[in-house]
C-alpha positions as CSV (number, residue, x, y, z in Angstrom):
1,X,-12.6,-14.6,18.7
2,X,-12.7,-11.0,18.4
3,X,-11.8,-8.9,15.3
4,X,-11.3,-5.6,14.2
5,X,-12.5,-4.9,11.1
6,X,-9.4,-3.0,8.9
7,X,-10.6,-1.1,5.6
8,X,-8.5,0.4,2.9
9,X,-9.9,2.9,0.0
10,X,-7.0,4.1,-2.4
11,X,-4.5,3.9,0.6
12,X,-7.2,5.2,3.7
13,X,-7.3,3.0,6.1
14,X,-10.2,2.9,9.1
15,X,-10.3,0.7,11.5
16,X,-14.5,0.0,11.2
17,X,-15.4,-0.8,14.8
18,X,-17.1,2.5,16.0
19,X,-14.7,5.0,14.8
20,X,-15.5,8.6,13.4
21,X,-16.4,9.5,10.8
22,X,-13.4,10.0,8.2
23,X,-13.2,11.8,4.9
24,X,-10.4,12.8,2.7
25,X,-9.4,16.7,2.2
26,X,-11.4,18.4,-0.4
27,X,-10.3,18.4,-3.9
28,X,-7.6,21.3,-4.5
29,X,-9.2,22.2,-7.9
30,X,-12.1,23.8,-8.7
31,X,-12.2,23.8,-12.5
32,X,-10.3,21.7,-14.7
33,X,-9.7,20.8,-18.3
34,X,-12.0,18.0,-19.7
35,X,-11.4,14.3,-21.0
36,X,-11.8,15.9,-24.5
37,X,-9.2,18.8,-24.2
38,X,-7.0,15.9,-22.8
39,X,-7.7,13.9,-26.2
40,X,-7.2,17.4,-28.2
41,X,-4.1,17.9,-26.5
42,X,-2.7,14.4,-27.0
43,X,0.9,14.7,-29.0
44,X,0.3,13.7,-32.8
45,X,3.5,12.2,-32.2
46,X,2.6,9.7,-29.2
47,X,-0.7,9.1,-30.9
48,X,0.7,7.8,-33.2
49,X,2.8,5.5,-31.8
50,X,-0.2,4.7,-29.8
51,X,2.0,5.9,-26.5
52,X,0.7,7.0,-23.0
53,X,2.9,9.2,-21.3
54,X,2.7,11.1,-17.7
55,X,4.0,14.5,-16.9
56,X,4.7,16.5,-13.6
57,X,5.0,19.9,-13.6
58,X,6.2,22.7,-11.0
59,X,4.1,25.9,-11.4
60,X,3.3,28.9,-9.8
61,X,-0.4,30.0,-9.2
62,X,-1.5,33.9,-10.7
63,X,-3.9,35.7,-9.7
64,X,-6.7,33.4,-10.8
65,X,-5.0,31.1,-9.1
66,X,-4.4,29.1,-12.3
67,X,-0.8,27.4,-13.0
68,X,1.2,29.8,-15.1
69,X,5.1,29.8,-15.6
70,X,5.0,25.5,-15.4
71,X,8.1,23.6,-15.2
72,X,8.5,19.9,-16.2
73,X,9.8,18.1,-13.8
74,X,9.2,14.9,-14.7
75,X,8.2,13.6,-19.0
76,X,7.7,9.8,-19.1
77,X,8.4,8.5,-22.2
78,X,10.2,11.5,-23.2
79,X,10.4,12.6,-26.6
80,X,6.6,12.8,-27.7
81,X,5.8,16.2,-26.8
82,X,4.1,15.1,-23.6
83,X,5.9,17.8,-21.7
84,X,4.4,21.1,-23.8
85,X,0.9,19.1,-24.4
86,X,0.6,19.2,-20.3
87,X,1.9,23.0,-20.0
88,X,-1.3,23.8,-22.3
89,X,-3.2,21.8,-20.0
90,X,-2.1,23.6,-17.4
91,X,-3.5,26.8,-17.8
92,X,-7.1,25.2,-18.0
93,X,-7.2,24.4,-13.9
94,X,-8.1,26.6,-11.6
95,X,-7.8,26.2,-7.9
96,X,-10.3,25.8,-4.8
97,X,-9.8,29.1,-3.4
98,X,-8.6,29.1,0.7
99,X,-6.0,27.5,2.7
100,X,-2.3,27.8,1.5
101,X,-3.1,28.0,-2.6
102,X,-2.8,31.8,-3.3
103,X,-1.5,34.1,-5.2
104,X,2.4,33.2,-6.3
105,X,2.5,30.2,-4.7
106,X,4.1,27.0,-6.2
107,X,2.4,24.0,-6.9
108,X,3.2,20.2,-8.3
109,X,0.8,19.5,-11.3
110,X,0.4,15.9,-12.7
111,X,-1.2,15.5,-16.1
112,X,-1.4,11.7,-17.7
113,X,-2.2,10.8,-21.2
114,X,-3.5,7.3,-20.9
115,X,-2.7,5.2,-23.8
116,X,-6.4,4.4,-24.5
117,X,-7.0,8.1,-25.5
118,X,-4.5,7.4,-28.4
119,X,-6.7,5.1,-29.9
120,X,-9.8,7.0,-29.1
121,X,-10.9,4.4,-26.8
122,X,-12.4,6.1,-23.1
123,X,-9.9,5.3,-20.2
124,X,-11.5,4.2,-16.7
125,X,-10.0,6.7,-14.3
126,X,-7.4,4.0,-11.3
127,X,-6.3,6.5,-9.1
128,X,-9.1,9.4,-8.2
129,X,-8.7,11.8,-5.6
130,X,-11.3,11.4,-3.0
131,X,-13.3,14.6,-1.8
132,X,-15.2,11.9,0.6
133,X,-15.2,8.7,1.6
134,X,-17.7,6.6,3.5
135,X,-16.9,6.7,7.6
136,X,-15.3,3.6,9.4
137,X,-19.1,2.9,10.8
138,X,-20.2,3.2,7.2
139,X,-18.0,0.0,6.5
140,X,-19.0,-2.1,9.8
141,X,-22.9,-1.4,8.7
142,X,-22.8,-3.2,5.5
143,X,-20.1,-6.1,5.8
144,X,-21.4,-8.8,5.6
145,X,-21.5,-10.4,9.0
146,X,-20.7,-14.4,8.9
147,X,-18.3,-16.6,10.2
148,X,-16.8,-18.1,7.1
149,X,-13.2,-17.7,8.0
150,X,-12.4,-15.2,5.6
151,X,-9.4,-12.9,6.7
152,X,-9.2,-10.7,3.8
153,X,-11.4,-9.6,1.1
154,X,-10.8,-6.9,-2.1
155,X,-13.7,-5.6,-3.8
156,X,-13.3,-3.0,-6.9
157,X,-16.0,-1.0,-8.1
158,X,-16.4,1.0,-11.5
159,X,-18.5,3.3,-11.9
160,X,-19.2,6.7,-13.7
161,X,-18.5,10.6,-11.4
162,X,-21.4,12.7,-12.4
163,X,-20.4,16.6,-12.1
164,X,-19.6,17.2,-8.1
165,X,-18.2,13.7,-8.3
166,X,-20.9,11.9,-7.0
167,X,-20.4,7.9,-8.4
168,X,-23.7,6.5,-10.7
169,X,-24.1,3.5,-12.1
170,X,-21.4,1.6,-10.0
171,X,-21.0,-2.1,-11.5
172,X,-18.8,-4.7,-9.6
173,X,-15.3,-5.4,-11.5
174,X,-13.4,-7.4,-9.1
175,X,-14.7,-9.7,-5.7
176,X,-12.5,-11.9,-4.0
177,X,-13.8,-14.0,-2.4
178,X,-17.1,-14.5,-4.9
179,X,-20.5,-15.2,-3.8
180,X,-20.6,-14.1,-0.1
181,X,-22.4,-10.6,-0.2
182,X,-18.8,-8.2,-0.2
183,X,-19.5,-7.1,-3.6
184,X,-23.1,-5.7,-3.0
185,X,-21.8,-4.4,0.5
186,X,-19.6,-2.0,-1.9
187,X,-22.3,-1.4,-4.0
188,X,-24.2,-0.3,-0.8
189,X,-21.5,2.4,0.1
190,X,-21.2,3.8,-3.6
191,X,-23.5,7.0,-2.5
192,X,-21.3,8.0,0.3
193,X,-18.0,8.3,-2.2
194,X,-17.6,12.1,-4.3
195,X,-14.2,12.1,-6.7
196,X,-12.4,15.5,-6.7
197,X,-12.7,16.7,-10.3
198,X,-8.9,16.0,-11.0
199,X,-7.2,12.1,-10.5
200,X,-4.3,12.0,-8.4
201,X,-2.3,11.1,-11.5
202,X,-3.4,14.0,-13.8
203,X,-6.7,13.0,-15.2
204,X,-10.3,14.4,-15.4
205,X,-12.4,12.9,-13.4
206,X,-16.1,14.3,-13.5
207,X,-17.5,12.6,-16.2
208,X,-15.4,9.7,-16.6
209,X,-15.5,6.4,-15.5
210,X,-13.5,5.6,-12.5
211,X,-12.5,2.7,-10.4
212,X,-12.7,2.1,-6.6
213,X,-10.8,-0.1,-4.7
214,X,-12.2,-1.4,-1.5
215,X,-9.7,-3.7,0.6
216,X,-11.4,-5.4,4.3
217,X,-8.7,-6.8,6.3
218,X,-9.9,-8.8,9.4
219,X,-7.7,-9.2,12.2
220,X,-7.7,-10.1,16.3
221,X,-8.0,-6.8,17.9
222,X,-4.6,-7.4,19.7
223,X,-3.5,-7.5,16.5
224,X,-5.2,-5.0,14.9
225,X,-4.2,-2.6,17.7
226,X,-0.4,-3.1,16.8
């Protein structure tokens, strides 16, 4: 039987069997605060109490094309100061110059607090922003090819964004199934990943540890093709 081979990476999904090249946009910010001006910044209130909180703000971008003016939108727990601690924040990013970020125009900024900075304790980054992702032929290179009748496999790599958010030192956390080669396949594909410097939840990135989730999906092609 035929099959096409379907991969996911943080929501992407490529269908590996000779398609294009695919990456992610590029990172919207350019500079942003650090894992330790998150920890200075954390509410002494929600430390604590040992609380985690996340933040969206609505802000408008100056001349530098940093947020200035922020909104919250959104303060989860609220109560703990989150809200003012992510303003601050704020004013520490700077964004990629080009496209539509210019001067005066509005923009949706997540910050998180993870619950491990409370306790001083380094938080592995779940949700990165991709600047690049391996292509679809990337993936059908290094799965592993036998016929072992598995349909569906998640792999989930953890590994540490250097500064311009290449991955280093990429260790794997979670293989389903075990013991058939899909966990060193990931491995394999680490040096084809960058980060963006920013999480898609509001966290540093660059630096940090983060974790990559790799789902293979195998299906008939007429299925696939549905």
């Amino acid at each position: 039987m035929t099959v096409k081979l379907l991969v996911a990476v943080a929501g992407v999904t490529l269908a590996a069997a000779g398609a294009a090249a695919a990456q992610t946009p590029v990172a919207s910010w350019a500079k942003t605060p650090t894992a330790q001006d998150v920890a200075a910044a954390y509410p002494a209130k929600a430390k604590a109490a040992g609380v985690g909180g996340q933040v969206m703000l609505s802000c408008t971008l100056n001349r530098a094309l940093s947020p200035r003016d922020c909104v919250v939108t959104r303060e989860q727990p609220s109560g703990y100061g989150f809200g003012n601690a992510a303003r601050r924040l704020a004013e520490g990013l700077v964004a990629a110059p080009g496209g539509a970020l210019l001067k005066g125009v509005e923009v949706e900024v997540p910050v998180a607090f993870p619950a491990e900075l409370a306790s001083g304790a380094a938080p592995v980054v779940r949700n990165p922003s991709y600047a690049a992702i391996p292509s679809a032929a990337d993936f059908q290179v290094t799965f592993p090819k036998t016929e072992n009748g598995v349909n569906s496999v998640r792999v989930a790599l953890v590994c540490t964004a250097a500064a311009g958010g290449a991955l280093a030192d990429c260790a794997v956390d979670r293989e389903e199934p075990a013991g058939m080669g899909y966990g060193q396949a990931a491995l394999a594909l680490a040096p084809k990943f960058r980060v963006a410097a920013w999480s898609n939840d509001g966290q540093p990135t660059w630096g940090a540890k983060v974790r990559v989730p790799i789902r293979y999906e195998l299906k008939p092609v007429d299925q696939a093709a549905r």
